[in-house]
DRENGUVO-918209 format. One record per residue (C-alpha): residue number from 1; residue in three letters; x, y, z. Coordinates in steps of 0.5 Angstrom, whole numbers, padded with zeros to 4 digits. Example, Ala and Ser with C-alpha at 12.3 -4.5 7.8 and 13.67 -1.06 7.14 Angstrom:
2
<pt><n>1</n><res>ALA</res><c1>0025</c1><c2>-0009</c2><c3>0016</c3></pt>
<pt><n>2</n><res>SER</res><c1>0027</c1><c2>-0002</c2><c3>0014</c3></pt>
//
This chain:
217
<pt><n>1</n><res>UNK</res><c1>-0009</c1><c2>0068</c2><c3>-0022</c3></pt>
<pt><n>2</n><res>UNK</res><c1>-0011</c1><c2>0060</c2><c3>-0021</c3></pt>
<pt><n>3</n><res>UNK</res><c1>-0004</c1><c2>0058</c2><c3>-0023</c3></pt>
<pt><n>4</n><res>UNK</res><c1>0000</c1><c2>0063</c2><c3>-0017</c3></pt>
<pt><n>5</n><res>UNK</res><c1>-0006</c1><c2>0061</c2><c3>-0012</c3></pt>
<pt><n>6</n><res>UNK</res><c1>-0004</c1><c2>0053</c2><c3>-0013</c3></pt>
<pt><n>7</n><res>UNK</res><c1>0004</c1><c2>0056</c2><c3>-0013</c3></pt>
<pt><n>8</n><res>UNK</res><c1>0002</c1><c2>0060</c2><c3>-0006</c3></pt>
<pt><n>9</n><res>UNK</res><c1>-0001</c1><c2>0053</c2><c3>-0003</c3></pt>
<pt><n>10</n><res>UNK</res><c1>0002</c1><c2>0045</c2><c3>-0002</c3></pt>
<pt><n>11</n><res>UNK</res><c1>-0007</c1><c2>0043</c2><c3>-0001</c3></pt>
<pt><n>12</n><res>UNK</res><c1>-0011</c1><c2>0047</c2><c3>-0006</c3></pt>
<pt><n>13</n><res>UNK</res><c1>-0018</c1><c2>0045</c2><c3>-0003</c3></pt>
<pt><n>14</n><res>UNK</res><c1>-0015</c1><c2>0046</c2><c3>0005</c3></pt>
<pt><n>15</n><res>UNK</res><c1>-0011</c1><c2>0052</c2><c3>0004</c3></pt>
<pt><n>16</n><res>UNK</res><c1>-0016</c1><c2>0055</c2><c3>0000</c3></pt>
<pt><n>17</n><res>UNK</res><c1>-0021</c1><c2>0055</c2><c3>0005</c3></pt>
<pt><n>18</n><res>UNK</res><c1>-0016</c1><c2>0057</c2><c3>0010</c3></pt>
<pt><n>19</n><res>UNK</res><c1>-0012</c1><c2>0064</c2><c3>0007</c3></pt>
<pt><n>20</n><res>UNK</res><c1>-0021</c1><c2>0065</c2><c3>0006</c3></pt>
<pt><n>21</n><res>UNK</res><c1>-0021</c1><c2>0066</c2><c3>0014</c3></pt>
<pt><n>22</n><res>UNK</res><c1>-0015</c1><c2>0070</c2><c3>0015</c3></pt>
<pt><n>23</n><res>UNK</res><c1>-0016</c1><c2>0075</c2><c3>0010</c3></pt>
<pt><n>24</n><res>UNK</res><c1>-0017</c1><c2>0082</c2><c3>0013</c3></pt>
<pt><n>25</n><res>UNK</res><c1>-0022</c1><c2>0087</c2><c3>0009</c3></pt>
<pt><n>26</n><res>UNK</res><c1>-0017</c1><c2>0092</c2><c3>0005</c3></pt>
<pt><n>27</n><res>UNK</res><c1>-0017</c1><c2>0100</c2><c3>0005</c3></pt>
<pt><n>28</n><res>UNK</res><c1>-0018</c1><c2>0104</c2><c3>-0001</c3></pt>
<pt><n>29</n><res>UNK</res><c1>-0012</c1><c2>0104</c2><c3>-0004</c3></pt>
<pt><n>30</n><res>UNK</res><c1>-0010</c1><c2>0097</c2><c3>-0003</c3></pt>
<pt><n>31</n><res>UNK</res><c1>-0016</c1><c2>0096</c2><c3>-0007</c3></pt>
<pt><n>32</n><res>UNK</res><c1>-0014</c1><c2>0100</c2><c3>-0013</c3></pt>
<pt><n>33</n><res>UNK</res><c1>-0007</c1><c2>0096</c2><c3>-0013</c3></pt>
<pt><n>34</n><res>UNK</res><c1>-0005</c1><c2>0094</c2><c3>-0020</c3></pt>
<pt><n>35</n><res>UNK</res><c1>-0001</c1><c2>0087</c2><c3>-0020</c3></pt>
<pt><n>36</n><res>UNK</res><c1>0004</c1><c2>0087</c2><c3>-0025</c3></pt>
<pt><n>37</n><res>UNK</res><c1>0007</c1><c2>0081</c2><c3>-0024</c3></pt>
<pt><n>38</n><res>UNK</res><c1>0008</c1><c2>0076</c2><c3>-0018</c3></pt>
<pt><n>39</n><res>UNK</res><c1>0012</c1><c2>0079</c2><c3>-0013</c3></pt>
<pt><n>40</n><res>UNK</res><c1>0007</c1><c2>0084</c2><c3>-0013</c3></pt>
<pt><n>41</n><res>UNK</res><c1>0002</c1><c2>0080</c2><c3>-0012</c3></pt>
<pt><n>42</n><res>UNK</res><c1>0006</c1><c2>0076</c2><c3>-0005</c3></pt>
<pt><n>43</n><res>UNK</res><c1>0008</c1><c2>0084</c2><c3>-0003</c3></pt>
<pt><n>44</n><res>UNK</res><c1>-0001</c1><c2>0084</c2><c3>-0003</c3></pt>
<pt><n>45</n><res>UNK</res><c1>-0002</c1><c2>0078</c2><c3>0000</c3></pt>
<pt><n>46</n><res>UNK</res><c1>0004</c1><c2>0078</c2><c3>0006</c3></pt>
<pt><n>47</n><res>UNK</res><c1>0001</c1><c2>0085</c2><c3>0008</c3></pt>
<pt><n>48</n><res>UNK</res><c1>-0006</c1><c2>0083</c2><c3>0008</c3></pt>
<pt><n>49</n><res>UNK</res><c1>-0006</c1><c2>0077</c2><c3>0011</c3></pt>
<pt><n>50</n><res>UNK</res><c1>-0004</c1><c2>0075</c2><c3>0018</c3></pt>
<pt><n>51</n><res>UNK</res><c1>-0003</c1><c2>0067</c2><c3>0021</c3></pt>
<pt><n>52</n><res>UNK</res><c1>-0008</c1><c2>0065</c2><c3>0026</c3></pt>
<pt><n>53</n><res>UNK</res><c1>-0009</c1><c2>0057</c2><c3>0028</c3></pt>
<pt><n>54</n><res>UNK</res><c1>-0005</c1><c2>0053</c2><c3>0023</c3></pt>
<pt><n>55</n><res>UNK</res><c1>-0006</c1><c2>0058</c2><c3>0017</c3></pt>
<pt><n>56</n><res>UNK</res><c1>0000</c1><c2>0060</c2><c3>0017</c3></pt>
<pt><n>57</n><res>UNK</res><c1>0002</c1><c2>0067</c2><c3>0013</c3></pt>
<pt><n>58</n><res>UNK</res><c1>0009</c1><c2>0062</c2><c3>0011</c3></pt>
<pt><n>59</n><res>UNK</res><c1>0004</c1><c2>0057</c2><c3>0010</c3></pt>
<pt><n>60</n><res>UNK</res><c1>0001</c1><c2>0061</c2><c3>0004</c3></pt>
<pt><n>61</n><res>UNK</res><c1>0007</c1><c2>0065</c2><c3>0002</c3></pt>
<pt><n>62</n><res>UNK</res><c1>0013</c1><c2>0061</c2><c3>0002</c3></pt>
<pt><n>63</n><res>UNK</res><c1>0014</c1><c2>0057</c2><c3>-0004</c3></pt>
<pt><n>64</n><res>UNK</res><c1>0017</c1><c2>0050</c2><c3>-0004</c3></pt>
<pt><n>65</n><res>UNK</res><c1>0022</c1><c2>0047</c2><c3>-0012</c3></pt>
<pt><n>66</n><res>UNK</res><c1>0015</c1><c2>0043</c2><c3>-0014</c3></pt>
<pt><n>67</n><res>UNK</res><c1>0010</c1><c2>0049</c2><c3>-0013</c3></pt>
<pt><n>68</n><res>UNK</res><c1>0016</c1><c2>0054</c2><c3>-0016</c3></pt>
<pt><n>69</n><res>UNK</res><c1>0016</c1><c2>0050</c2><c3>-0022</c3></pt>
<pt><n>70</n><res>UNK</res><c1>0008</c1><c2>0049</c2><c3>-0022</c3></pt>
<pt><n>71</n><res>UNK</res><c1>0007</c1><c2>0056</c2><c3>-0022</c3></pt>
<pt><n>72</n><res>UNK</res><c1>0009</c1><c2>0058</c2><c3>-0029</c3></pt>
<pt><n>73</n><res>UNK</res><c1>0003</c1><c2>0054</c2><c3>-0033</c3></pt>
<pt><n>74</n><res>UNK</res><c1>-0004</c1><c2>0055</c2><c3>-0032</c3></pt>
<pt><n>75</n><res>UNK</res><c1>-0005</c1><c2>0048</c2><c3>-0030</c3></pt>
<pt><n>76</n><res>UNK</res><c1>-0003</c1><c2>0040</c2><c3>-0030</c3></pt>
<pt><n>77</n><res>UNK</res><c1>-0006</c1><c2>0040</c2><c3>-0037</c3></pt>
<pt><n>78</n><res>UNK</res><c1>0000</c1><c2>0045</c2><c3>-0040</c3></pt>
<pt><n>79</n><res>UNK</res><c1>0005</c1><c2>0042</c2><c3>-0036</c3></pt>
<pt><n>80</n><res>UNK</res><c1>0011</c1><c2>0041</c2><c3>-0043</c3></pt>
<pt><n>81</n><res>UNK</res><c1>0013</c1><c2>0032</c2><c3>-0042</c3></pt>
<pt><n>82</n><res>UNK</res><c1>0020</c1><c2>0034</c2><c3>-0040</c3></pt>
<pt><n>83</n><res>UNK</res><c1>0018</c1><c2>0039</c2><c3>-0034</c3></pt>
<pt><n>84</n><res>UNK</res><c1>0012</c1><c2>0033</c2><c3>-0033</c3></pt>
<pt><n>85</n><res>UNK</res><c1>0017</c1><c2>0029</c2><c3>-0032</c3></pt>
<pt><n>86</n><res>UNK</res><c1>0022</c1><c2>0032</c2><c3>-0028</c3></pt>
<pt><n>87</n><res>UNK</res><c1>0017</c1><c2>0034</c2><c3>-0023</c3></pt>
<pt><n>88</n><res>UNK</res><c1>0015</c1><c2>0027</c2><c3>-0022</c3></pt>
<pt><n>89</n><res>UNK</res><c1>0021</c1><c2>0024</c2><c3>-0022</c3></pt>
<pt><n>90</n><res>UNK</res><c1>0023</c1><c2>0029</c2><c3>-0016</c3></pt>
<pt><n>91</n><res>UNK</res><c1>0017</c1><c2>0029</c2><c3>-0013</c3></pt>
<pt><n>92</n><res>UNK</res><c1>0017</c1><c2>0021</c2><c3>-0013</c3></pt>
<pt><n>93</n><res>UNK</res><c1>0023</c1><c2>0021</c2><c3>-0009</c3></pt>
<pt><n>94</n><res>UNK</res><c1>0020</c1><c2>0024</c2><c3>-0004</c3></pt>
<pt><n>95</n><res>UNK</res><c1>0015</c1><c2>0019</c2><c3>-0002</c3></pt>
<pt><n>96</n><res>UNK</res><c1>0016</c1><c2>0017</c2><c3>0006</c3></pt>
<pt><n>97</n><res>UNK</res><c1>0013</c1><c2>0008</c2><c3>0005</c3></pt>
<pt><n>98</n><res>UNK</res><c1>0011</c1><c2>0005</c2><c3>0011</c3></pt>
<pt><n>99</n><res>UNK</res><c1>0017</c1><c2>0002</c2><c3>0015</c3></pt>
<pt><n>100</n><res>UNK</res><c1>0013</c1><c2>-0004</c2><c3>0017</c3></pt>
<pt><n>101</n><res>UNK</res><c1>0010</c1><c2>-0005</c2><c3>0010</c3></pt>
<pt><n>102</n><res>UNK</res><c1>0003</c1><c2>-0004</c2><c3>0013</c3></pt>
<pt><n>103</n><res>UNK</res><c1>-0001</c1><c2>0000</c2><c3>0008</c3></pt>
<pt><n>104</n><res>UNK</res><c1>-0008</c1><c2>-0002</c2><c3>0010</c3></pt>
<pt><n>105</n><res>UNK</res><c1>-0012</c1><c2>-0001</c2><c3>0016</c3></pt>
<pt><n>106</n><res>UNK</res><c1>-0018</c1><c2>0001</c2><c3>0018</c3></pt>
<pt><n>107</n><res>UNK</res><c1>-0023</c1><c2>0002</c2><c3>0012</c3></pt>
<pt><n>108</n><res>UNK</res><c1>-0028</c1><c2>0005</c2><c3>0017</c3></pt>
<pt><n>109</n><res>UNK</res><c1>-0023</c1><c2>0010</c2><c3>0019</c3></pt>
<pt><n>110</n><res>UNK</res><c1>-0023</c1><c2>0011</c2><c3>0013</c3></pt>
<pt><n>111</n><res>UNK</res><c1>-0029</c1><c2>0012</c2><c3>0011</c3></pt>
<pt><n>112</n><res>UNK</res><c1>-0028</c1><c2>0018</c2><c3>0017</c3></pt>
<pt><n>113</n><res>UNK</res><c1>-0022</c1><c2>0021</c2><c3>0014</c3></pt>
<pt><n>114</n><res>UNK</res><c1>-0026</c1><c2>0021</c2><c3>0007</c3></pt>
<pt><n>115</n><res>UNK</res><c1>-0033</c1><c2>0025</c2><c3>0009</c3></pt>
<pt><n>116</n><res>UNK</res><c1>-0029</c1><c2>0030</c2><c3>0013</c3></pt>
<pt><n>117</n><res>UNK</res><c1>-0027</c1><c2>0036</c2><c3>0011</c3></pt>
<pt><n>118</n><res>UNK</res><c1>-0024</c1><c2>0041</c2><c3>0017</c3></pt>
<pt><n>119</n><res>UNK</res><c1>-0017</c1><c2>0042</c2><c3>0017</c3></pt>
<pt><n>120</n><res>UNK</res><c1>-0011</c1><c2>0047</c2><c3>0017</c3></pt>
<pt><n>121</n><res>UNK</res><c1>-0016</c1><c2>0053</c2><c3>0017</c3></pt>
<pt><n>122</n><res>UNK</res><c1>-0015</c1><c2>0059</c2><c3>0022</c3></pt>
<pt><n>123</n><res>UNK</res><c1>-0022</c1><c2>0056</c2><c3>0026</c3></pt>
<pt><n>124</n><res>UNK</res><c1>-0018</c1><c2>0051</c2><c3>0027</c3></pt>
<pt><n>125</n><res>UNK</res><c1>-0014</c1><c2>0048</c2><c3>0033</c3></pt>
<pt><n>126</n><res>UNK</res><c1>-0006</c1><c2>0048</c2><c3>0033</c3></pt>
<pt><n>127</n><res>UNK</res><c1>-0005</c1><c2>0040</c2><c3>0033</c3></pt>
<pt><n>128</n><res>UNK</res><c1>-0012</c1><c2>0038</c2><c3>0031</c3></pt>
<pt><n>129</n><res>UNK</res><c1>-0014</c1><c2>0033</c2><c3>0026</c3></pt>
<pt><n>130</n><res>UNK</res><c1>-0015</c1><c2>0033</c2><c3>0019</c3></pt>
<pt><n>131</n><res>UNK</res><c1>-0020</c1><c2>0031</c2><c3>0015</c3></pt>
<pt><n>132</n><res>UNK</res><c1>-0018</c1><c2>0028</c2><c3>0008</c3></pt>
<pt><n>133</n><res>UNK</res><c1>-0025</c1><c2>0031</c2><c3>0004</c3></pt>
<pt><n>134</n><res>UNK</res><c1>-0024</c1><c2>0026</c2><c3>-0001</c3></pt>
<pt><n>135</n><res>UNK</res><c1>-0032</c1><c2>0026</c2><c3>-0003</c3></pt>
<pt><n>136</n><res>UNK</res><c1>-0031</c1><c2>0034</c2><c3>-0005</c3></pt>
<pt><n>137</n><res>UNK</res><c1>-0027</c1><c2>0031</c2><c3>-0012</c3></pt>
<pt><n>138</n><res>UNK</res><c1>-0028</c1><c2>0024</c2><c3>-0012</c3></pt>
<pt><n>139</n><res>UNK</res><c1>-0034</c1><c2>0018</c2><c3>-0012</c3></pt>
<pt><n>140</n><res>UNK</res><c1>-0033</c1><c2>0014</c2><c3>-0009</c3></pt>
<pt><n>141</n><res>UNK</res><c1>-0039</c1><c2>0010</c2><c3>-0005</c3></pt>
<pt><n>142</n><res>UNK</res><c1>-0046</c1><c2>0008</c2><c3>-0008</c3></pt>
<pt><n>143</n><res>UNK</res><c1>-0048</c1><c2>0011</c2><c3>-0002</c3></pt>
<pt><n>144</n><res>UNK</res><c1>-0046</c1><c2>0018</c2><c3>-0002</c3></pt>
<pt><n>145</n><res>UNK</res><c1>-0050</c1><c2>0022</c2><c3>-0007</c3></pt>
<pt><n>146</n><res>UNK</res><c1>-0046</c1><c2>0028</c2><c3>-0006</c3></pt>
<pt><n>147</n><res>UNK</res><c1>-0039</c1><c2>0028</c2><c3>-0009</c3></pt>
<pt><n>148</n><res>UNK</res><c1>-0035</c1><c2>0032</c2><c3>-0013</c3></pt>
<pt><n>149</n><res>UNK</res><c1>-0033</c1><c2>0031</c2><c3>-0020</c3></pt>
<pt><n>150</n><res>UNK</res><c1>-0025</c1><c2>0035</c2><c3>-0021</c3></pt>
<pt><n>151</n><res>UNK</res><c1>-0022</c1><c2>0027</c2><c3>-0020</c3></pt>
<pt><n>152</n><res>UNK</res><c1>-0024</c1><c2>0021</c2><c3>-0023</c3></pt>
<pt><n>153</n><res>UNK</res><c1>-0029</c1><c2>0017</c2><c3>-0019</c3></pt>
<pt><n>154</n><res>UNK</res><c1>-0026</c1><c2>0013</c2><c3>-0015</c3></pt>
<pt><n>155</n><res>UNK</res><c1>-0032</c1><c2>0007</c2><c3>-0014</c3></pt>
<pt><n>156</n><res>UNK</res><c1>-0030</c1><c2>0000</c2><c3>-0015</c3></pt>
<pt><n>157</n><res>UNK</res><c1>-0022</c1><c2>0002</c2><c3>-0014</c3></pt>
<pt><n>158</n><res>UNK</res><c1>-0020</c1><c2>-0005</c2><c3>-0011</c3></pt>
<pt><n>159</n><res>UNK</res><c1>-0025</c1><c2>-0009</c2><c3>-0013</c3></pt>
<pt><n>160</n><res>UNK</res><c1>-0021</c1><c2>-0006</c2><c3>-0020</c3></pt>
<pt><n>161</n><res>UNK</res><c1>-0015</c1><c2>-0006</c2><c3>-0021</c3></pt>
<pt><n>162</n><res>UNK</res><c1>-0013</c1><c2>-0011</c2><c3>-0014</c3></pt>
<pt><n>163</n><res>UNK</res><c1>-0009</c1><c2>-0010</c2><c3>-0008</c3></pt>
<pt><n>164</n><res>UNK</res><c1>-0001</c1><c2>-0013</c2><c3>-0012</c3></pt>
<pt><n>165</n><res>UNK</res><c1>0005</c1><c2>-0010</c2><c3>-0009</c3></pt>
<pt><n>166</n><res>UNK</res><c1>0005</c1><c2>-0005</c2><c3>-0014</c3></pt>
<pt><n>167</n><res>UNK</res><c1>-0001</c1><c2>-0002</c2><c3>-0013</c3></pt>
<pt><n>168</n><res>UNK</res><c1>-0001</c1><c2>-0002</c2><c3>-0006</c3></pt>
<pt><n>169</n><res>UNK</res><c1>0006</c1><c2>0002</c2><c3>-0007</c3></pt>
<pt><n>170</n><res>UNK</res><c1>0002</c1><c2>0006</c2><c3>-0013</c3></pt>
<pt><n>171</n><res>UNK</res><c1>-0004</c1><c2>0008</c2><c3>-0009</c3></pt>
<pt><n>172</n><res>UNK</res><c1>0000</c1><c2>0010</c2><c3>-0002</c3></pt>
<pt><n>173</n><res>UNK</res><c1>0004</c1><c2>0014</c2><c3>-0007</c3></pt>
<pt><n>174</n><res>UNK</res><c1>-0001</c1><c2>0018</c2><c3>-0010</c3></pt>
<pt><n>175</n><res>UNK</res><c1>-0004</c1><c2>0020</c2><c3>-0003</c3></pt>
<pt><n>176</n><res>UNK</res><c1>0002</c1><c2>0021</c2><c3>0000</c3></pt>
<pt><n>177</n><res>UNK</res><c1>0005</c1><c2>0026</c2><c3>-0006</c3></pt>
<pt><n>178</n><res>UNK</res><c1>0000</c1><c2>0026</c2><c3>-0012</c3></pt>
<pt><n>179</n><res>UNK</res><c1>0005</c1><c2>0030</c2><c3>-0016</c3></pt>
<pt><n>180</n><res>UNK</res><c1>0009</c1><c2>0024</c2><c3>-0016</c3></pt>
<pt><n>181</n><res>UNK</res><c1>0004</c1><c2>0021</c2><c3>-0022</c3></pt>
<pt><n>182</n><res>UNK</res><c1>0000</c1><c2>0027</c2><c3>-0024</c3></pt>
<pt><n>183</n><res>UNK</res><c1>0005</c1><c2>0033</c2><c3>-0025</c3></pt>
<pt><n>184</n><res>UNK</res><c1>0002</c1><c2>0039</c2><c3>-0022</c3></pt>
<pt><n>185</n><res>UNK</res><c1>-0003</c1><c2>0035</c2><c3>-0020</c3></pt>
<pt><n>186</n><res>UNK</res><c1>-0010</c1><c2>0039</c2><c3>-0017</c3></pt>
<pt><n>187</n><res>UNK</res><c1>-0009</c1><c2>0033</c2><c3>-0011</c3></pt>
<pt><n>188</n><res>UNK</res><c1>-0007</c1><c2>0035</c2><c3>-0004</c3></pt>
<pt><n>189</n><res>UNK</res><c1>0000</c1><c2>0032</c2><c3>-0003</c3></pt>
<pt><n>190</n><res>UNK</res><c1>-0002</c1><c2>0029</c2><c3>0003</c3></pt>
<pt><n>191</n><res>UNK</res><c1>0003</c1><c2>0026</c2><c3>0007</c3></pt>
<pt><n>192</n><res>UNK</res><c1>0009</c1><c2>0030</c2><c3>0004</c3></pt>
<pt><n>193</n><res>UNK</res><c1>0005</c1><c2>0036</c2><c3>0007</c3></pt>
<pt><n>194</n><res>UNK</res><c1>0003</c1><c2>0033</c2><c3>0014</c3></pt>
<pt><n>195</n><res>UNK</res><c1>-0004</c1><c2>0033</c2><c3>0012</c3></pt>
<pt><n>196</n><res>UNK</res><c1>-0005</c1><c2>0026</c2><c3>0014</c3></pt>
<pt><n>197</n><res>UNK</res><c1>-0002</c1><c2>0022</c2><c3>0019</c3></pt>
<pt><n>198</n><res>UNK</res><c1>0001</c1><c2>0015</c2><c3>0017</c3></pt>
<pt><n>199</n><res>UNK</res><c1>-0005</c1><c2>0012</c2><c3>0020</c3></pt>
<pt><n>200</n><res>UNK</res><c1>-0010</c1><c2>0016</c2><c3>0017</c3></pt>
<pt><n>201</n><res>UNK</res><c1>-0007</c1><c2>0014</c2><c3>0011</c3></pt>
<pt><n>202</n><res>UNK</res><c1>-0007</c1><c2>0007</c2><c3>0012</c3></pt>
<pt><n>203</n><res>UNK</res><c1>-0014</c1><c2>0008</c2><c3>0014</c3></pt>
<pt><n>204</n><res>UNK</res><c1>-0016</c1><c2>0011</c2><c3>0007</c3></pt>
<pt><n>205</n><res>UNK</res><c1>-0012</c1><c2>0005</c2><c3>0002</c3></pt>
<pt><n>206</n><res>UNK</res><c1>-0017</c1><c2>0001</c2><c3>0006</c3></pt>
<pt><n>207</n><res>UNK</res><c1>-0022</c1><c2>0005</c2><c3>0004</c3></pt>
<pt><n>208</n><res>UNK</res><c1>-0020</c1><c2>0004</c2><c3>-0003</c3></pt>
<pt><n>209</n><res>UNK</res><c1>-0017</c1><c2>-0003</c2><c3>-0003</c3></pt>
<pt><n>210</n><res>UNK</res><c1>-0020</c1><c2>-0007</c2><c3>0002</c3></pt>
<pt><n>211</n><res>UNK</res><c1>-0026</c1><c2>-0012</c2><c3>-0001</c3></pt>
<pt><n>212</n><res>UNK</res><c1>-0030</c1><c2>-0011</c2><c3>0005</c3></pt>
<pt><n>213</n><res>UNK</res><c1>-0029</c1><c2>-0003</c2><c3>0004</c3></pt>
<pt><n>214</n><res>UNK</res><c1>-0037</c1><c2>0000</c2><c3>0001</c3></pt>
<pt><n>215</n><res>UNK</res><c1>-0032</c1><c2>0003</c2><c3>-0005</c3></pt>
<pt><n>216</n><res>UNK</res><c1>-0031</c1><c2>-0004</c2><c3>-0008</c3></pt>
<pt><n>217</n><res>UNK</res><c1>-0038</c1><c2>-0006</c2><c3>-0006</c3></pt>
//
């Protein structure tokens, strides 16, 4: 199940929360469906859910080549290196850099996309921001107490590993399509899905890279 609901999704932490609020209370019989594979499963999906808002029954629904390919293991662990590196070398491509080769700016805004966590569900508005929710799976700060564990703290990042071009374009990378390094990855392909926008992006790499920045405090 966890392998087709990620295939089902371009973000699992955002769509998850928003397919949450658009699914409508099944009669009796569609609570006894016995699922045999795959297209009976989207055959249940597409008719107990509705679009409202930005969760669109599309959006949950339609699956694009990395999701396609991702849905046949069970998670990025069991992905075999020959698929791993078709993924990630496809997926690599894809990666929209900033055309004024501007990756950083503003770490405060950053730290805003970071801590919030609305976006894509059917509550809210068409058009309205998105939040990155980066704390619901990484550290990041000492002062934040409340964060998640599924990926690798992220304290000290800048202060670590330096801001060269190379991990300037690694880190903007990764936000931008983390399947680019991580085939299958669990991380919310956030400029691939138009999650963030480009200076929201910014914002969080100053986050993360800026020496200023509490992460690397």
């Amino acid at each position: 199940m966890t392998q087709l609901i990620r295939a089902f999704t371009g973000a699992a932490v955002l769509v998850a929360s928003a397919a949450a609020g658009v699914v409508h209370a099944a009669d009796k019989k569609d609570a006894a469906l016995h699922f045999d594979g795959k297209a009976d499963l989207m055959h249940a999906m597409a008719v107990s859910l509705k679009s409202k808002g930005p969760a669109t029954l599309e959006g949950v629904l339609q699956q694009d080549s990395v999701q396609a390919l991702c849905s046949n293991y069970p998670d990025a662990a069991h992905v075999p290196k020959a698929a791993a590196k078709q993924i990630e070398a496809e997926q690599l491509k894809l990666v929209k850099y900033p055309s004024d080769n501007k990756y950083l700016g503003d770490w405060k805004e950053g730290e805003k996309v970071a801590q919030l966590g609305r976006g894509m569900q059917f509550s809210d508005k068409v058009g309205s921001t998105n939040g990155g929710n980066c704390y619901a799976c990484h550290q990041m700060t000492k002062e934040e107490i409340s964060f998640g564990n599924i990926g690798p703290t992220l304290y000290n990042y800048g202060k670590i590993r330096g801001n060269s071009e190379a991990i300037l374009k690694y880190t903007w990378s990764k936000i931008y399509n983390s399947n680019a390094y991580n085939a299958c990855s669990n991380m919310p392909r956030f400029g691939h899905k138009n999650i963030l926008t480009e200076q929201q992006m910014r914002d969080v790499m100053a986050l993360l890279l800026d020496p200023a920045s509490p992460v690397n405090k």
